[in-house]
C-alpha positions in Angstrom: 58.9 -108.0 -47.1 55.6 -108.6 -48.6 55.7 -111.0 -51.3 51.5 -111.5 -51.8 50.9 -113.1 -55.1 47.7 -113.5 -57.4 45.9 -116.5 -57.4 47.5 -119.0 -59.9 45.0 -121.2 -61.3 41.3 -119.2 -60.8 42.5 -115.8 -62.2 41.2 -112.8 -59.3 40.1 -113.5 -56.4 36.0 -113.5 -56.7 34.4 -110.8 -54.9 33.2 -110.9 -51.2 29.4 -110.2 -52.9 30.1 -113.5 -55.2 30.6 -116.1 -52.4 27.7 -118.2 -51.3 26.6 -117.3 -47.6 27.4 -120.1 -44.6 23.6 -121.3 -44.9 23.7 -121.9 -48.6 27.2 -123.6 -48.3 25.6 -125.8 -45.2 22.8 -127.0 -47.6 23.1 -130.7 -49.4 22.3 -129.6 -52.7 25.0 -127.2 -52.8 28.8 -127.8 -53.9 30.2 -131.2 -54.6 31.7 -132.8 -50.7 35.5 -133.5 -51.0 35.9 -134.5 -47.4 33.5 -135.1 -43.9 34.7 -136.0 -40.6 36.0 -134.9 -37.6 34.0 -131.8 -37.1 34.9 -130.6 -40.9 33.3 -130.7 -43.7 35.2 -129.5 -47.3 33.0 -128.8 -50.0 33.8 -127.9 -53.3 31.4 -125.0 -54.8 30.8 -123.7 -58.6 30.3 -120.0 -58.5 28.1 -118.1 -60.8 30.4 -117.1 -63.1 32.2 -120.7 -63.8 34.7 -120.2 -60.8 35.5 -123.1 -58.1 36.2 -122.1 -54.6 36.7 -124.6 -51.5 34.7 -124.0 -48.4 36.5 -125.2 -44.9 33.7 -125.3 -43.0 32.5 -126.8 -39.1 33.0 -126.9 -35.2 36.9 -128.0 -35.8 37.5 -124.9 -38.4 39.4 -122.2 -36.5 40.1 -118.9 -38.0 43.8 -119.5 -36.9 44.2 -122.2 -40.0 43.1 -119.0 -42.2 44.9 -116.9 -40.8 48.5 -118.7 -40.9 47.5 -119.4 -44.4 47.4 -115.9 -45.0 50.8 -115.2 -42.9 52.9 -117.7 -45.1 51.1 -116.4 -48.9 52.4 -112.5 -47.5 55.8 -113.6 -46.4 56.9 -116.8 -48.4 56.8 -118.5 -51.5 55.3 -121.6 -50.5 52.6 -123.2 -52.4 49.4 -122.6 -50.5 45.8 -121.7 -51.2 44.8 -118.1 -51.0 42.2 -117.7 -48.1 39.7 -115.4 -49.9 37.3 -115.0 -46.9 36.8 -116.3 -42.9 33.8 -116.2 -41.6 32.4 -117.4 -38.2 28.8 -118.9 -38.2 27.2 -120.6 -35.5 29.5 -122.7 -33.7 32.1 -123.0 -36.2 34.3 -121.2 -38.5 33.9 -121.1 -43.0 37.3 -120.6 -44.8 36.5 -119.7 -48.6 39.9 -121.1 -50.5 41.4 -120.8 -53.6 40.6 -124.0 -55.8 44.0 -125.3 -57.1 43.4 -128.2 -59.0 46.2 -131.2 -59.0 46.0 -134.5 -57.0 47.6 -135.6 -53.5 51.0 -136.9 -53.2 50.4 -140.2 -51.7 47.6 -141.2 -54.9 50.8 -140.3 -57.3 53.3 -141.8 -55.2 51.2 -145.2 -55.4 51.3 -145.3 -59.3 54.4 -145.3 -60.0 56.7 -148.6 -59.1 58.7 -148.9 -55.9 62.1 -147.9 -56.9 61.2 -145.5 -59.6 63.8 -142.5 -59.4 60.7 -140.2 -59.6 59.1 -141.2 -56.3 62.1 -139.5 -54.8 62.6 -136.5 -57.0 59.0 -135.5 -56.1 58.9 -136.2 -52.6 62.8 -134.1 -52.4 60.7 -130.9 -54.1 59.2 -130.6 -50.5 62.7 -130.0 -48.8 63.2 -126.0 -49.9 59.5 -125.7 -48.6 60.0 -127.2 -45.4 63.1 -125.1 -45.5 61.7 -121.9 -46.1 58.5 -122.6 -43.5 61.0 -123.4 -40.5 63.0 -120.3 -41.5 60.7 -118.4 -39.8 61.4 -118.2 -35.9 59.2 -117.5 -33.1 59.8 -114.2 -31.5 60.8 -114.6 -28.0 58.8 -115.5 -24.9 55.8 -116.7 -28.1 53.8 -119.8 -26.6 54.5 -122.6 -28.0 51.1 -124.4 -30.0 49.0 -123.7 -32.5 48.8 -120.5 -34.3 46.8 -117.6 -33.4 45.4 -119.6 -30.6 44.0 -118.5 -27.4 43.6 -119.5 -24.0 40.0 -120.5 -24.4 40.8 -123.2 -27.1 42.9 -125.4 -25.0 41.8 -128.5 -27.2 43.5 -127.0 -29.7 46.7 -125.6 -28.0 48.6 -128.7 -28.9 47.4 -129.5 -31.8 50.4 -131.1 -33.7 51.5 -133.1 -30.2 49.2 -135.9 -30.5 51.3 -137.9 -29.2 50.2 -137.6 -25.3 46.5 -136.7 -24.8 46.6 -134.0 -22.1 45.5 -134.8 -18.6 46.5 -131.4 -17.3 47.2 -128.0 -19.8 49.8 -126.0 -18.5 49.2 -122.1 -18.5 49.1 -120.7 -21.7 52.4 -118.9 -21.9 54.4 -121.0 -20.0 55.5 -123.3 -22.7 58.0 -121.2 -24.6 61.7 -123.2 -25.5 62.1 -126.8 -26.7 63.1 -127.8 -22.9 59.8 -126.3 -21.8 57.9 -128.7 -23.8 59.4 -131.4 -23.1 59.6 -131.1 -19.3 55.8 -130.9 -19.7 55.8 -134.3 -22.1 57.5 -135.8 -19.4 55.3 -134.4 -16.6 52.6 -135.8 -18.9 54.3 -139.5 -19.6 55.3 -139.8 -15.7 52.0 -139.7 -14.5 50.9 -142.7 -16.8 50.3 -145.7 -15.0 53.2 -147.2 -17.3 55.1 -144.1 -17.1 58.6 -145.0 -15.7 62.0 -143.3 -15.3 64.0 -145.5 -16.8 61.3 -146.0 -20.0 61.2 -142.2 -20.4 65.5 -142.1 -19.9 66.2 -145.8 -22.7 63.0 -145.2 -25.0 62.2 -141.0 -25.0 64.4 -138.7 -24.1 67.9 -140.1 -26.4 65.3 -138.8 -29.5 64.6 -135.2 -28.0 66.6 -131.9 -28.3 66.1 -129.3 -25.3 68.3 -126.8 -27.6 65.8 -126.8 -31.1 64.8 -123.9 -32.3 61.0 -122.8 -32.0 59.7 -122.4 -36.0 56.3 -122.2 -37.8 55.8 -125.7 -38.5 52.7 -127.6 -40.5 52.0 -129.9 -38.0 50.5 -132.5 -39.9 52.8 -133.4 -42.4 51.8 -136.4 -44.6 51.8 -137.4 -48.3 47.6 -136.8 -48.7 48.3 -132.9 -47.5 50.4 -132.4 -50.8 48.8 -131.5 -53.9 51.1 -132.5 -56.9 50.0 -131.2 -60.9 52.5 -132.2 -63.4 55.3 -133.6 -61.5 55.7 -130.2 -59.3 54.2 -129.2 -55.7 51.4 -127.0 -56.3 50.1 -126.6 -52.6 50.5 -127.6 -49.2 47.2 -128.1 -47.9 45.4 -128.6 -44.2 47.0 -126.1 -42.3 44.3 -126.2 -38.7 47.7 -128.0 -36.6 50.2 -125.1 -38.0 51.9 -123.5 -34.9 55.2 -122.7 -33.2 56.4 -126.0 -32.2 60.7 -127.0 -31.9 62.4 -127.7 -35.0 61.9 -131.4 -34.8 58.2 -131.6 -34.7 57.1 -131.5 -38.3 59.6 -134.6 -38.9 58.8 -136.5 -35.8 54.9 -136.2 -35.6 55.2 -137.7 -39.6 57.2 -140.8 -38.3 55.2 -141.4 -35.9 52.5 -142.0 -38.5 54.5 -144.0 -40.5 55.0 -146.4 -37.7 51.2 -146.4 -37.0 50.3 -147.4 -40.5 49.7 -151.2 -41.0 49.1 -151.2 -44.8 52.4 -152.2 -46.3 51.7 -149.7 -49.5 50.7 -146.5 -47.7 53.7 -147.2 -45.5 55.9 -147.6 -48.4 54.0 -143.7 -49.5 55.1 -142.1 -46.1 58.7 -144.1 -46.4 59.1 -142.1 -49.6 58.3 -138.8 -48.1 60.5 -139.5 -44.6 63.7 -140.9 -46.5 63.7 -137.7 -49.0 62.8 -135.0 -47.5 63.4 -135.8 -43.7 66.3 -138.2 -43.5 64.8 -140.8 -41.8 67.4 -143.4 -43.4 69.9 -141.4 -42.3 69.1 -140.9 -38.9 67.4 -144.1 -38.5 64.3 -145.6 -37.3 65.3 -145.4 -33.5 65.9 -141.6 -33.7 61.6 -141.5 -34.0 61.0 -144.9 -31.7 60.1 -142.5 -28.8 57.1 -141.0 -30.7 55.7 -144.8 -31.0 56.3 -145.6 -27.8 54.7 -142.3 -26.2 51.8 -142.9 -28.0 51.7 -146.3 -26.8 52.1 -145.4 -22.9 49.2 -142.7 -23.6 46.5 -145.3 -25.0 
């Protein structure tokens, strides 16, 4: 059921007519930069009429980002932008984005003293998102990677699964359970010049589950992507590694930031957002080792 809602916070959407063309947005004087690197640029642009939109623009935009965006605002209530317009220009891909104003998690997080009871009832408001995105099951036999991605953009088939840099792709349709993808990880780890048996049997494989379900997950879940305005979630940003990946993806791509982090605050930030809303604790640190150690072998 369609459940499409207004924008919250900018009134109507602005008209097509109203948004600045690529070539304006690409020029210096225009819009105030948010964010630059890694092939994307975020700018943040005043239109005529007083209204902010966010342009998602450069050769690591794909429409797919715009697109899932647009799946999740039509068939959930999670927090999340509304894509006003996609556009492809040049080499790369503009998203025009709904302006929601609020800060990131991790920037609230840091504020507030380490074993404030609020630092845990903020980061738990993510769980019922999380649980309403992984609701949503891939239909059978649907390739497992990125959303709305095709054969031609194998960099960013795997988007989420940074954890082994590919030598080889498999063909596009053949990764479509849990056990397919991991038999491929494997494949992947064993022909490492590091890459044993017994490491991928003691170190990988106990923190794996051939039987998870296949879900729309975000794929880059950390405490910078959510954007918090007076103690509530207002959004869910960065949505370019969102794809059908198994159930334990979302959780164990985050920990394996956590352990990559060597600044003892921001790891305190991502601690906060494991221990509420994806039991880390509970499961404990070895449950995620294997995503440390993979990345590690791959380097």
């Amino acid at each position: 059921m369609s459940r499409h809602r207004a924008s919250r916070y900018c009134g109507p959407a602005p008209p097509l007519s109203a948004l600045p063309k690529p070539e304006d947005v690409v020029r210096s004087t225009i819009g105030q930069v948010l964010h630059e690197g890694c092939g994307r640029v975020i700018k943040l642009v005043e239109l005529a009429g007083g209204q902010k939109v966010v342009v998602k623009y450069g050769v690591e935009v794909y429409k797919g980002e715009g697109e899932v965006m647009r799946l999740l605002r039509r068939q959930t209530n999670i927090p999340i932008p509304e894509v006003y317009h996609i556009v492809a220009y040049n080499d790369g891909v503009f998203l025009y984005l709904e302006y929601i104003p609020g800060e990131n998690l991790a920037d609230v997080l840091l504020r507030l003293k380490a074993h404030d009871p609020r630092r845990h009832a903020l980061c738990a408001k993510l769980v019922p998102i999380l649980d309403e995105l992984h609701s949503m099951v891939a239909p059978p036999g649907t390739p497992i990677g990125n959303y709305a991605s095709f054969p031609e953009w194998s960099h960013t088939r795997l988007n989420a699964l940074t954890l082994v840099p590919p030598r080889t792709l498999p063909p596009f349709s053949a990764l479509t359970t849990s056990l397919d993808l991991i038999n491929w990880i494997k494949s992947e780890f064993l022909a490492r010049p590091n890459g044993t048996d017994s490491s991928w049997a003691c170190c990988i494989e106990p923190g794996l589950d051939v039987n998870a379900t296949v879900v729309l997950s975000h794929g880059d879940l950390h405490p910078w992507n959510v954007l918090v305005r007076d103690g509530e979630i207002v959004a869910l940003l960065d949505w370019e590694r969102a794809g059908w990946y198994p159930l334990w993806v979302d959780a164990d791509v985050c920990a394996g930031n956590h352990m990559s982090m060597k600044d003892k605050k921001l790891k305190r930030v991502s601690l906060d957002l494991g221990g509420s809303v994806l039991g880390w604790p509970k499961m404990g640190e070895g449950h995620f080792r294997w995503v440390h150690v993979l990345r590690k072998f791959a380097q």
